[in-house]
N, C-alpha and C positions, 0 to 999 in steps of 0.2 A: 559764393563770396559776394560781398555789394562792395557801389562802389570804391569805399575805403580800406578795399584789401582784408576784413573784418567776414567770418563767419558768421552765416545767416544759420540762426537757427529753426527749422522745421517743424510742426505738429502737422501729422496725419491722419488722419480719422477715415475708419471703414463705416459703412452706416448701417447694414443689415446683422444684427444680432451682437451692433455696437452702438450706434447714436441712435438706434432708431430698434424697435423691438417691433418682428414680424409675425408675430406668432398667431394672428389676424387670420393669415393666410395659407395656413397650413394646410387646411384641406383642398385648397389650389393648385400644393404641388404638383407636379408633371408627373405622369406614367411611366414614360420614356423620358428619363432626364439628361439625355444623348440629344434628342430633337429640340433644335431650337425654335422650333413652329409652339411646340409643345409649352411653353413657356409663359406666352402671353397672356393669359390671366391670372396666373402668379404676378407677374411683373405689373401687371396692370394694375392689381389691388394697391401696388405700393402706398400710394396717396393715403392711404385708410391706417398705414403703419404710426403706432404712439411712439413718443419718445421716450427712450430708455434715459429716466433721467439719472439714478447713481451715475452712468458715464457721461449726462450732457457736463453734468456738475464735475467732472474731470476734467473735460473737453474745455470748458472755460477754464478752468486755471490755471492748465497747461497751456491755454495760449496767452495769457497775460504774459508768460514769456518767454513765445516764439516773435519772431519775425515776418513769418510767410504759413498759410492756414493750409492746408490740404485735403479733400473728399475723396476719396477713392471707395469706387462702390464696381463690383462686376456685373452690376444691370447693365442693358444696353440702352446706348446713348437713347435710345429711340424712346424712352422715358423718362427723358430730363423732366419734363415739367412734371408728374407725378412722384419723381427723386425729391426735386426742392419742395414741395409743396407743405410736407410736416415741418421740414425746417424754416423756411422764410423768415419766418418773425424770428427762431430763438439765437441763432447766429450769424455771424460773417466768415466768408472765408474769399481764397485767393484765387484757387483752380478749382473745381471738381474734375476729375478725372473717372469718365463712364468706357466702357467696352463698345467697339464696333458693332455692328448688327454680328456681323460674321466672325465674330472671335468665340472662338469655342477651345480656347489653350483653359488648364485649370487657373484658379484665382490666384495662388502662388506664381504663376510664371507672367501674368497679366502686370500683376503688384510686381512683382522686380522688375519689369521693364517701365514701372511710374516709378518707383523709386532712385532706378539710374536716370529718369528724365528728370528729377529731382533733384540731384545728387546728394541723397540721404547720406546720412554718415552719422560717426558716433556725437554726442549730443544731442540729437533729432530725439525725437520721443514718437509712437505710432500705438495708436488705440485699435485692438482688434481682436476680433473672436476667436480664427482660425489657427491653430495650431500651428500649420505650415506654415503661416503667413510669418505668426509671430516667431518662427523661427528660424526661416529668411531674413527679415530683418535685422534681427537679433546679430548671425552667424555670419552674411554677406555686407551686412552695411553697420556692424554696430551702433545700431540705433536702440534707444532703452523702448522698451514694450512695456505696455500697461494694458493684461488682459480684461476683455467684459465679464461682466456679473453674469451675461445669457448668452445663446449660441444660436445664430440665424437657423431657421427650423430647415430649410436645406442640406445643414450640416449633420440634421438629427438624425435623420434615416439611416 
């Protein structure tokens, strides 16, 4: 709520295989996709990921009208500036919301604990690839889902 007692309304946005198309780095995937040692030049290419523009061209329209912008990506923090880097110029937002070095819970249980820091609810609108995600959201926060056209190449295997 703001301060007029008045419902803020939310847009979310996941980036990998949603605002942002990874498919750059697929043969970076990790061996061991259990170790998070394993990870780092996967996560490192980020910077090099294009934007997937059918969903940037979502992304903006949906937030013409939201109130409050949201990133949520299960990279870890520890690559914020290679996160922002494809985006800077094409949007704004409010939070990004990145994973710990040491969080190793799946992307669904990471996103419901940013969604109740949020407090998603129905109205909210949330852009993403993942099936669990999108239906967490959906099912725990009625929030309307608007699936991506591609599927973060992590999710391919």
């Amino acid at each position: 709520m703001n301060q007029k007692g008045m419902t803020m309304k939310i847009l979310v946005s996941d980036l990998d295989g949603t605002l942002l198309n990874n498919e750059q780095r697929k043969d970076a995937l990790p061996a061991n996709p259990k170790n998070n040692l394993d990870w780092h030049e996967f996560n490192q290419l980020c910077a090099h990921d294009e934007v997937n523009t059918p969903m940037l061209e979502v992304f903006l329209k949906e937030q013409k009208n939201a109130d409050l912008t949201a990133l949520v990506t299960s990279r870890p923090i520890s690559y914020y500036k290679e996160t922002i880097k494809p985006l800077f110029a094409l949007i704004e937002y409010d939070f990004i919301f990145m994973r710990s070095v040491d969080d190793t819970r799946p992307c669904s249980e990471f996103k419901k604990d940013v969604f109740n820091t949020l407090r998603l609810q129905s109205g909210d609108v949330v852009l993403e690839d993942h099936d669990g995600v999108i239906r967490m959201a959906q099912e725990i926060f009625g929030a309307t889902t608007i699936k991506s056209n591609i599927t973060c190449v992590s999710l391919k295997r």
